[in-house]
N, C-alpha and C positions, 0 to 999 in steps of 0.2 A: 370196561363198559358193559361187558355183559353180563355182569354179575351184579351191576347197577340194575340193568334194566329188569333183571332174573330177579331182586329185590322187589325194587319199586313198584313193578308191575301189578303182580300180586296184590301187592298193601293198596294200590288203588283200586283195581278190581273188588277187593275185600270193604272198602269205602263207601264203592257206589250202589247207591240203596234200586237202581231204577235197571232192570233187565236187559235194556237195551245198548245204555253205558256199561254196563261189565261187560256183556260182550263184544263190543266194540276195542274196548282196553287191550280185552284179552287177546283177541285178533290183531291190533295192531301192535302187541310186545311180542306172539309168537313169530309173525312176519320179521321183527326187527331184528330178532334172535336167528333167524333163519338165514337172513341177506350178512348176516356179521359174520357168521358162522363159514359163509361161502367166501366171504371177500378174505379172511383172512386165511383160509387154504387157497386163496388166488396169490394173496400178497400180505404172509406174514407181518411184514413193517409197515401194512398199510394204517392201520389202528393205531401203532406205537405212541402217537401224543391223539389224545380228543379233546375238545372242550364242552365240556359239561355247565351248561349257564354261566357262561362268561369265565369259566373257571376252566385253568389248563391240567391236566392230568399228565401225568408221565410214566409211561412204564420203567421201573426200574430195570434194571439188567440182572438177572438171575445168578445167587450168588449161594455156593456152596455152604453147608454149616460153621464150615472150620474158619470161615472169610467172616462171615456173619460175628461169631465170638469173637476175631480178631479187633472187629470195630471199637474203639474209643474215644477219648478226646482229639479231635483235630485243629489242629494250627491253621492260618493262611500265610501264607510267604509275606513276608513286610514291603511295601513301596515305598518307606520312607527309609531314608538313610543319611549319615552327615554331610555335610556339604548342600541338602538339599531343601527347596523350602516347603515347611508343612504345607499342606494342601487344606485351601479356606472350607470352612464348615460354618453350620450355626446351629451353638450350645444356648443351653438356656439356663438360670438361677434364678433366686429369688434376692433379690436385693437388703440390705436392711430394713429398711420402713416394709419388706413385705410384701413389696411389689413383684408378679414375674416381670422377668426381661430377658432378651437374647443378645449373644453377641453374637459376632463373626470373630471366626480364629484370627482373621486378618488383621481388625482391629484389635483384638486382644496383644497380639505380637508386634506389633508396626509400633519401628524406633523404642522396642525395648527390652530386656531382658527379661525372658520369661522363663520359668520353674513350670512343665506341666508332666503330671503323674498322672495314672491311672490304676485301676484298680477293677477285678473280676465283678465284683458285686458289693453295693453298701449293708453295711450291719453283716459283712460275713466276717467268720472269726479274724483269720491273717489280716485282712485290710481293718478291721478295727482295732483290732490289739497293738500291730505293729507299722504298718504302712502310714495310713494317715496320722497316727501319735508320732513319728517320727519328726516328720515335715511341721506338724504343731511344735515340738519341740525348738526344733532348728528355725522353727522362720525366720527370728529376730538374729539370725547367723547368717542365712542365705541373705536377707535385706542388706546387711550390712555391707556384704560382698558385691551386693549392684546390683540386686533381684528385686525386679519393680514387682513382677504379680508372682504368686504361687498358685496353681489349680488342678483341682486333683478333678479327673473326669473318669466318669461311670455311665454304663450300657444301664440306665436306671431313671425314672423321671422326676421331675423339677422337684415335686412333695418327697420325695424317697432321700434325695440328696439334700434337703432343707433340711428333715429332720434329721438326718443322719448326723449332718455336719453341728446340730444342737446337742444331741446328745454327744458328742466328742467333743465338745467345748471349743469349736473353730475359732469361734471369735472375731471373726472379718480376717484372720490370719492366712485364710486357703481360701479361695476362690472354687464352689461346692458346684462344677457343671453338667448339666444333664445330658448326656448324646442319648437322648430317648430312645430312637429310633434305627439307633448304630452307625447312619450313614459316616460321621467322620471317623469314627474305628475303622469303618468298612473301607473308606478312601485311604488312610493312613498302611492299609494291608493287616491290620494286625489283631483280628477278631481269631476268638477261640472259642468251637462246638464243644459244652457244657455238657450236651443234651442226656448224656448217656450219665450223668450224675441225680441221686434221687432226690435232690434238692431243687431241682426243675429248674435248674437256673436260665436252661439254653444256649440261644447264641451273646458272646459277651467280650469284653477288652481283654486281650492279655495283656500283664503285668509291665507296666514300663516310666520310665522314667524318660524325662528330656530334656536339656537344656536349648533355648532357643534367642538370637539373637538377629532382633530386625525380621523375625520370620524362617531364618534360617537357623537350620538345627548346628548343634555343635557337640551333643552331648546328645547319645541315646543307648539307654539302659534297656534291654529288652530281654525280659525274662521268658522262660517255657513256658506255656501254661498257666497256672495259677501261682509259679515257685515266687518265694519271696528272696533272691539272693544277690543281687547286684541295681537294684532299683530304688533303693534306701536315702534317706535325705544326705546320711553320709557319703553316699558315693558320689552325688553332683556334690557335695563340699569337697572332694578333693578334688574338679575337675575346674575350678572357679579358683 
């Protein structure tokens, strides 16, 4: 905050055309500099979160170099697991005629066997090459075996996953939906920080696959990260 104010201040004083305003400014950022300065040799932790126009800041906790380069991709722990039931969200697509629309997970899965994958990001290499070609592959194999819906879900929005699913020729075969805003990844446990990749992907879905029946899971593939190894259209066909 005080390096805000040690900013800020300046650039407005530097602003105001009228003698009386700068030094009012100026007066009222060194006092503010001065009172910050004492409270936090009063009380260290007393500054540690401010908010700044509605907006919360947080101090980070001071982190050696060798911790700092350690940083990477990171995981979240899953909260979904078999035996249990998906937790309801709302996805959105674009329907055939072109329409948007949303569902609920609940509705999507209620009294039926569902096929739902996901994937880091649309149009990235592994998810277009091999992830979702698979599942196009296989649909009329999973159908067969009593798989009413297939949907491949992405931390990506409704246009991103329209066209996506055009250019890989879906064909009404995958149901293409958009967790915009991450929250059902984020309820599901199974978001994975991107951030540190030059791709800017950010925060986004790890890899996984899942069979689901009546809303409850039976079948969950849950890959590392971005790996493409056990999530495969093949691997719900031998669990079906």
């Amino acid at each position: 905050m005080a390096s805000l104010a040690a900013a800020v201040v300046p650039s407005l004083v530097a602003s105001s055309s009228r003698p009386q305003i700068r030094h009012a400014l100026l007066t009222t950022g060194r006092q503010f500099l001065r009172q910050r300065s004492s409270a936090l040799q009063a009380s260290p932790s007393l500054y540690s979160r401010s908010s700044v126009y509605g907006t919360t800041i947080s101090r980070a906790p001071s982190r050696s170099l060798a911790t700092a380069a350690a940083v990477g991709t990171t995981t979240t722990k899953p909260s979904i697991a078999v035996g249990e039931r998906i937790p309801d969200g709302e996805l959105s697509y674009f329907d055939e005629s072109g329409a948007i629309q949303s569902i609920k997970v609940s509705d999507l899965t209620s009294k039926k066997k569902v096929v739902i994958f996901a994937v880091p990001g649309a149009f990235t290499p592994t998810c277009s090459s091999k992830h979702v070609p698979g599942f196009i592959d296989k649909a009329d194999e999973l159908k067969s075996k009593g798989v009413d819906t297939i949907a491949c879900v992405s931390v990506n929005d409704a246009f991103v996953m329209k066209s996506w699913g055009e250019a890989l020729g879906v064909n009404g075969k995958i149901l293409m939906l958009s967790d915009g805003n991450g929250k059902f990844t984020r309820d599901l446990g199974v978001t994975v920080d991107l951030s540190d990749k030059v791709e800017g992907l950010g925060v986004r879905s790890r890899r996984y696959s899942l069979l689901a029946e009546d809303g409850i899971v039976k079948v969950l593939n849950l890959e590392e990260g971005g790996a493409y190894t056990v999530s495969s259209a093949d691997e719900i066909l031998k669990a079906l």
